[in-house]
N, C-alpha and C positions, 0 to 999 in steps of 0.2 A: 593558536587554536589547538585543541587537543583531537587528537586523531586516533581511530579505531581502527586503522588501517592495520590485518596483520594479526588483528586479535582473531579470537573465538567470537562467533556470534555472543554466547551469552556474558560472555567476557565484557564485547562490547557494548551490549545492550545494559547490563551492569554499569560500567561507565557513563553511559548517557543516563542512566536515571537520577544516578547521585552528584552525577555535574548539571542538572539540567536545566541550571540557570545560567553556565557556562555558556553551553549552548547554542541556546535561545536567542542570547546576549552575540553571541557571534553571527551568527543568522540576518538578524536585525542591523548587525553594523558592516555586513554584506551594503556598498553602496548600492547595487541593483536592487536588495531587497529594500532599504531604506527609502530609495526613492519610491520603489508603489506602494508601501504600507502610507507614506505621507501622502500619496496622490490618493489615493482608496478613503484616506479617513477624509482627507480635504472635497475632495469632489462626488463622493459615494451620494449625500443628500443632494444632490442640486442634478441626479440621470434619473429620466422619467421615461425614459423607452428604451426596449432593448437594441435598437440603431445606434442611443447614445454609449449606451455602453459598450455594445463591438467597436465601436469608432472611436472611443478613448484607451488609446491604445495600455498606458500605464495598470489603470484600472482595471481594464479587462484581462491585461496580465497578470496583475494579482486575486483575479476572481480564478481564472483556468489555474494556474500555479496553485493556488488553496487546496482546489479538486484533486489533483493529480492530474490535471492534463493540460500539461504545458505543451506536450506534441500537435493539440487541437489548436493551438492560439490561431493561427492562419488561416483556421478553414470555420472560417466568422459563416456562414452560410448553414452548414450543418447545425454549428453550435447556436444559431439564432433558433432556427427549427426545435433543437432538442431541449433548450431553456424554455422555448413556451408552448412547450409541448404539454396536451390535456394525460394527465398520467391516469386518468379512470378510461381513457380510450386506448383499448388493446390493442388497435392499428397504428398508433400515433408512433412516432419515432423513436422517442426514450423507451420505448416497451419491448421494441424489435431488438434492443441493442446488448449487451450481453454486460455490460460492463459497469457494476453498480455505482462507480465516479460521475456517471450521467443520471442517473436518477438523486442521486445526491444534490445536484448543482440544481437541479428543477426544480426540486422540492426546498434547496436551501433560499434561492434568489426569490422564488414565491411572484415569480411574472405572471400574467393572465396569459390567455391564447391569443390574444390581440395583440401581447408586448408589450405592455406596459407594465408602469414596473408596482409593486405592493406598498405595503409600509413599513417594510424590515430596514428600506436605504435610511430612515428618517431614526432608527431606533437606534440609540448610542448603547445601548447595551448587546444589541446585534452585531451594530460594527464591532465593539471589543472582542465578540465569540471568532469573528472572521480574520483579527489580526491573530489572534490565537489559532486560530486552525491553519493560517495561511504561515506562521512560526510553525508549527509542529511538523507540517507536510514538506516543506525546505529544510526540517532538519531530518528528516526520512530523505528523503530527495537526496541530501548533500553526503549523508552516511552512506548510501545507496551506492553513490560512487566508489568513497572509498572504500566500503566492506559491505557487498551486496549480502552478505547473509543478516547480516545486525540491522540492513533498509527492512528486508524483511520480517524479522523480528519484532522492528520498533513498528510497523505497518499490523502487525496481528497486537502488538500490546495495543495501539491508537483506538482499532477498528471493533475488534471482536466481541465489546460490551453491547455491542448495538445490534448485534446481529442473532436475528430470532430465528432460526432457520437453515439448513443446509445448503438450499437451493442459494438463497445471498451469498452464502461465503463462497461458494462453487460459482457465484458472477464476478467474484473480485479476482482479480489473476492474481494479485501478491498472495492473497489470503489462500488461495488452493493449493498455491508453491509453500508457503508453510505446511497444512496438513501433509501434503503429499510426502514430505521432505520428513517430517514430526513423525509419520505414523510408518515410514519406513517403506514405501510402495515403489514399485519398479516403473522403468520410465512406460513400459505397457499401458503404466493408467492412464495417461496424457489421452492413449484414441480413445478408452473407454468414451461411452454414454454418459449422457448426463444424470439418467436415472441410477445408472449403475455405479457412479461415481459419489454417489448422492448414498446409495444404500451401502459401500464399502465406508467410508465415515461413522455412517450410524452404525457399523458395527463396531466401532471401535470406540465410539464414545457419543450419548446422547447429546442432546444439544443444548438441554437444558443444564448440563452438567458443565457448561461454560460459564457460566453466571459464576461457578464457586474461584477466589482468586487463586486458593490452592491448585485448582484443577490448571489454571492457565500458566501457574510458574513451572508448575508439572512438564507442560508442555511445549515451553519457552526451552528448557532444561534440555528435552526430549533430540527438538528442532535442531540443540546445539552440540548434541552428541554425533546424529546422523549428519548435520551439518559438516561439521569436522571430516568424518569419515570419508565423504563426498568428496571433500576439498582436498587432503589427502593423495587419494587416489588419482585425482585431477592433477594435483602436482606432481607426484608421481611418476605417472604416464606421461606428462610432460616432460620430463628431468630424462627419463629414459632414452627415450626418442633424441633429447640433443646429444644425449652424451654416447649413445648406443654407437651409431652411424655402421650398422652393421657387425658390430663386434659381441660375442659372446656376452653375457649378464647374468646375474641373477636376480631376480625381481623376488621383492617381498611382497604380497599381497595381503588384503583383507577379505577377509570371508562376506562378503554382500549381503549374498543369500542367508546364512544364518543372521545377521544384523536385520537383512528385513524380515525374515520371519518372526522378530522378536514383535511380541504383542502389545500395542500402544495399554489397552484397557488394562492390563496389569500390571504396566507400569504406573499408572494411574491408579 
């Protein structure tokens, strides 16, 4: 298996595109993923209620694993709720929630309010978009581990074409941890506002201005400069601390501040 472990973000996001049938291939021959992509295609036509699906266990792991949210597999009760959930009702539970992987999953499975399930299970052209997105999110997923800056990267290359809006990309946490990281912003931003968070972005770059693919290698690039810098300094600071044990140093530093004041928009 070919490992990103160690690289630069764009290093390894580099890597994964031009291997990514490598990949894929490895993913897939993951016995764990192997067994639900075969139980998903085998059994996906024949669940008619959202009961049968929380209660197959295989399946409904490779439906939450697709989404990114492997963490919800156990908590079948919430995710019953939020899969038939009316998403034109503002009180309804996918609407309270902040985290655009749940509005995804509702809109992707196409349940009614009642539970039951649509006609996307019955469409072989559907199941293939789902073994496909459930390969792509394991290979974020699995990069994630080894090189959490390239999880993130491959998560804004996956996501970002879909996204019309600031307010979206500000509900997805990987995608905010991109900008935030890309446009160079101090950990301050985290308590910002939503609104304020929202208007700091559009000053740096419209939104419509993501649709161009240049603008997003731009920002891949960007991601993997401050990225670096970041990691750096985190090793760093780390390297010090064991080796220091109270004894004199000299610490080389990066200048932060001048790297975040540098303007995302003209670097673009």
């Amino acid at each position: 298996m070919i490992s990103t472990s160690g690289l630069s973000p764009f290093v390894g996001i580099s890597l994964v595109r031009e291997n990514r049938e490598v990949f894929e291939a490895d993913v897939q021959r993951d016995p764990t993923s192997a067994r639900e992509i075969e139980a998903f295609r085998e059994r996906i036509a024949s669940i008619g209620t959202i009961d049968e699906l929380v209660e197959d266990y295989e399946v409904f792991s490779f439906v939450m694993k697709s989404f990114g949210l492997e963490d919800e597999i156990y908590a079948k009760a919430m995710m019953k709720e939020i899969i038939t959930s009316d998403t034109e009702d503002s009180s309804s539970l996918v609407n309270k929630l902040s985290d655009s992987n749940y509005t995804s999953i509702n809109e992707e499975l196409g349940f009614s309010t009642d539970g039951l399930a649509g006609e996307n299970f019955q469409d072989a052209a559907w199941i293939d978009s789902m073994v496909a997105r459930y390969t792509t999110q394991r290979l974020i997923d699995t990069q994630s581990e080894e090189n959490e800056s390239v999880g993130v990267a491959l998560t804004f290359d996956q996501k970002i074409q879909s996204m019309t809006n600031w307010y979206s990309i500000l509900a997805d946490v990987e995608l905010t941890s991109f900008f935030t990281t890309a446009f160079g912003l101090p950990d301050a931003f985290d308590s910002a506002d939503i609104d304020a968070k929202k208007a700091m972005f559009e000053s740096r770059l419209s939104i419509e201005e993501l649709q161009d693919p240049e603008v997003r290698e731009k920002l891949i690039r960007q991601y993997s400069a401050f990225a670096d810098v970041i990691d750096s300094q985190e090793t760093q600071s780390a390297a010090v601390t064991l080796l220091s044990n109270g004894t004199d140093y000299t610490q080389v530093t990066i200048d932060i501040d001048m790297v975040q004041g540098f303007s995302a928009s003209k670097y673009l």
